[in-house]
C-alpha positions as MATLAB code, in Angstrom:
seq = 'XXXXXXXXXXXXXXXXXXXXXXXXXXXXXXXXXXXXXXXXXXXXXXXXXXXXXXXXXXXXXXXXXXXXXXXXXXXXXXXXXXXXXXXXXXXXXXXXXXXXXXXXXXXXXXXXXXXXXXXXXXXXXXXXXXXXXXXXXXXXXXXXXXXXXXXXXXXXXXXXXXXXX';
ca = [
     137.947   99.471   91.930;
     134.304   98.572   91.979;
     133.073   95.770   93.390;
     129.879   93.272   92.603;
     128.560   93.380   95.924;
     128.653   97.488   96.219;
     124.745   98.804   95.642;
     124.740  100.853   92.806;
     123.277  104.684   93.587;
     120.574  104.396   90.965;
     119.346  100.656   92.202;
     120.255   99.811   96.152;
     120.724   96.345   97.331;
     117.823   95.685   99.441;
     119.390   93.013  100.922;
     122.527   90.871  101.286;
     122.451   86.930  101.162;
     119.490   85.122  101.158;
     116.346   87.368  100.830;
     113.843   87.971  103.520;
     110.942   85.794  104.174;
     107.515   87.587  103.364;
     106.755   87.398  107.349;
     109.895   90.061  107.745;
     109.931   92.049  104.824;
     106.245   91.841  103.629;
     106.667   95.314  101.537;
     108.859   93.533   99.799;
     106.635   91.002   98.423;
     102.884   92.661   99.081;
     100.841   92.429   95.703;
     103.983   91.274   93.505;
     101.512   88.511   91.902;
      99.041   90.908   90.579;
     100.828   93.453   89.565;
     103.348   91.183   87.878;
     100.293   90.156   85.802;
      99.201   93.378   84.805;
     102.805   94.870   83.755;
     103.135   91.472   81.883;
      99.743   92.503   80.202;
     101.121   96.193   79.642;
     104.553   94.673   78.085;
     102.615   91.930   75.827;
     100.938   95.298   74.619;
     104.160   97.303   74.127;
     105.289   94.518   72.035;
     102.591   94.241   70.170;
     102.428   97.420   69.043;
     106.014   97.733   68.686;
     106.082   94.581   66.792;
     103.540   96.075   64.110;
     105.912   99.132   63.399;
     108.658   96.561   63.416;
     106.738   93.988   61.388;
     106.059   97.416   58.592;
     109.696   97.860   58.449;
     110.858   95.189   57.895;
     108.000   94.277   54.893;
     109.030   97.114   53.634;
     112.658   95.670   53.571;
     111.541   91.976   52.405;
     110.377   94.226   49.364;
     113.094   96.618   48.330;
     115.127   93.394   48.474;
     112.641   90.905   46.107;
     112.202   88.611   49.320;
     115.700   87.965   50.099;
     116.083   89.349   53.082;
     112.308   88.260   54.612;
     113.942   85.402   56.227;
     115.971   87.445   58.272;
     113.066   89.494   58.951;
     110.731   86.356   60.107;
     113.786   85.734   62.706;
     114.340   89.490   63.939;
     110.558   89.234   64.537;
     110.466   85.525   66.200;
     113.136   87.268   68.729;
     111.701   90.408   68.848;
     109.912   89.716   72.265;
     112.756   88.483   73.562;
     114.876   90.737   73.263;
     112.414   93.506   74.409;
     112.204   91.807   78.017;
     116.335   90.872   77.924;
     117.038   94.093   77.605;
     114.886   96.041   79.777;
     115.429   93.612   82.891;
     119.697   93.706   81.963;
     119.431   97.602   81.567;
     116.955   98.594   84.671;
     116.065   95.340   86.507;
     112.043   96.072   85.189;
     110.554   96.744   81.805;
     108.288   99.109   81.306;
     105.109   97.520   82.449;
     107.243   96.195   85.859;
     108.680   99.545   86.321;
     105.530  101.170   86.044;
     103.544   98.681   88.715;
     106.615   99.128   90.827;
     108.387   95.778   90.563;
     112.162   94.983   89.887;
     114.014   91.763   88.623;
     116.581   91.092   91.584;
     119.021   87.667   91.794;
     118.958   85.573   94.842;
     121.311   87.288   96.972;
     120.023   91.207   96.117;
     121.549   92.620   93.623;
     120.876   93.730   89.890;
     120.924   90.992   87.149;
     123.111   90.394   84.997;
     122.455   90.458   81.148;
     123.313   86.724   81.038;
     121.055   86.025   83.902;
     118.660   88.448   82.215;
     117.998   86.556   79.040;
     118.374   83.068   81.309;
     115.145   84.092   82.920;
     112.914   85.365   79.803;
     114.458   82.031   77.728;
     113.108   79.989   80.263;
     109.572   81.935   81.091;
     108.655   81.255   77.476;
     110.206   77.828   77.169;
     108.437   76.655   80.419;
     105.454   78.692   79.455;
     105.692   77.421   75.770;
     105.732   73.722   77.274;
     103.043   73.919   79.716;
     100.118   75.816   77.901;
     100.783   78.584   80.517;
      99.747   75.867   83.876;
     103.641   76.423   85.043;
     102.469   80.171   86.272;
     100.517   78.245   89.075;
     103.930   77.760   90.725;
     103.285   81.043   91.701;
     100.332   80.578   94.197;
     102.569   78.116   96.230;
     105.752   79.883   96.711;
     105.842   81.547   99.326;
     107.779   84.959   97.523;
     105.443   84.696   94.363;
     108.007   83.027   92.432;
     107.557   81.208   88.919;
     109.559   78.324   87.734;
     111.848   80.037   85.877;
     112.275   82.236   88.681;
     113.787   79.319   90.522;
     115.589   77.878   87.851;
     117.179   81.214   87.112;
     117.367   82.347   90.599;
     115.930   85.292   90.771;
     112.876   87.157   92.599;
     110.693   89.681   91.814;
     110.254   92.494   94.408;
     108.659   95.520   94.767;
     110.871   98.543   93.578;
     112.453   99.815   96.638;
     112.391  104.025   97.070;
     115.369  105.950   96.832;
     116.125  107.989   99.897;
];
């Protein structure tokens, strides 16, 4: 039997409990602001493009069908981003653009996120962002591990991707 708390192989706990402060584990936290604003840039671009392909398909659909199904595809493509950034941080902890800037998704006490968790924390980054004209993402330049409002409602932190060894 498998237990929660067990690391998996492909994604190690890098810590139990409570995580470090910066002052003890500053590779843990070195640079996470930037580069969590570029790979956000890189995923908004993903989607983007993704979302063109998607937004084709699905006008090609809304045709074949007279209209009746563009509805549905005005949803699918209202949802679109967030399912993109649900399932990337449920799957691997990062999406692409985090994964690639080395950063990972953890909860409070370490380990992986769950799905629920997962969509908990991209519902609330675009509600709070939605809300606040973007001035929520300040939060960021006061906490002390880089982490946004919906971070800390969610409770989760964003760390640099630790190596396997």
């Amino acid at each position: 039997m498998v237990t929660r708390d067990a690391p998996s192989p492909a994604r190690p706990q890098p810590w139990r409990g409570d995580p470090p402060v910066p002052s003890s584990a500053p590779r843990l936290y070195r640079g996470v602001v930037l580069r969590r604003s570029t790979a956000y840039l890189l995923d908004i671009l993903i989607i983007a493009v993704l979302g063109l392909c998607l937004a084709f398909a699905l006008s090609l659909v809304g045709i074949l069908t007279f209209g009746l199904l563009t509805p549905l595809a005005v949803i699918v493509l209202a949802l679109w981003p967030l399912a993109y950034h649900s399932y990337f941080v449920a799957r691997q902890g990062a999406t692409p653009g985090m994964r690639l800037f080395g950063l990972e998704l953890r909860d409070w006490s370490g380990r992986a996120v769950e799905p629920a968790q997962a969509v908990l924390v991209v519902l609330l980054f675009y509600v709070t962002v939605s809300l606040t004209a973007w001035l929520v993402l300040i939060v960021v330049l006061f906490s002390d591990r880089g982490r946004a409002l919906h971070d800390i409602l969610a409770s989760t932190v964003m760390v640099r991707r630790q190596e396997q060894s």
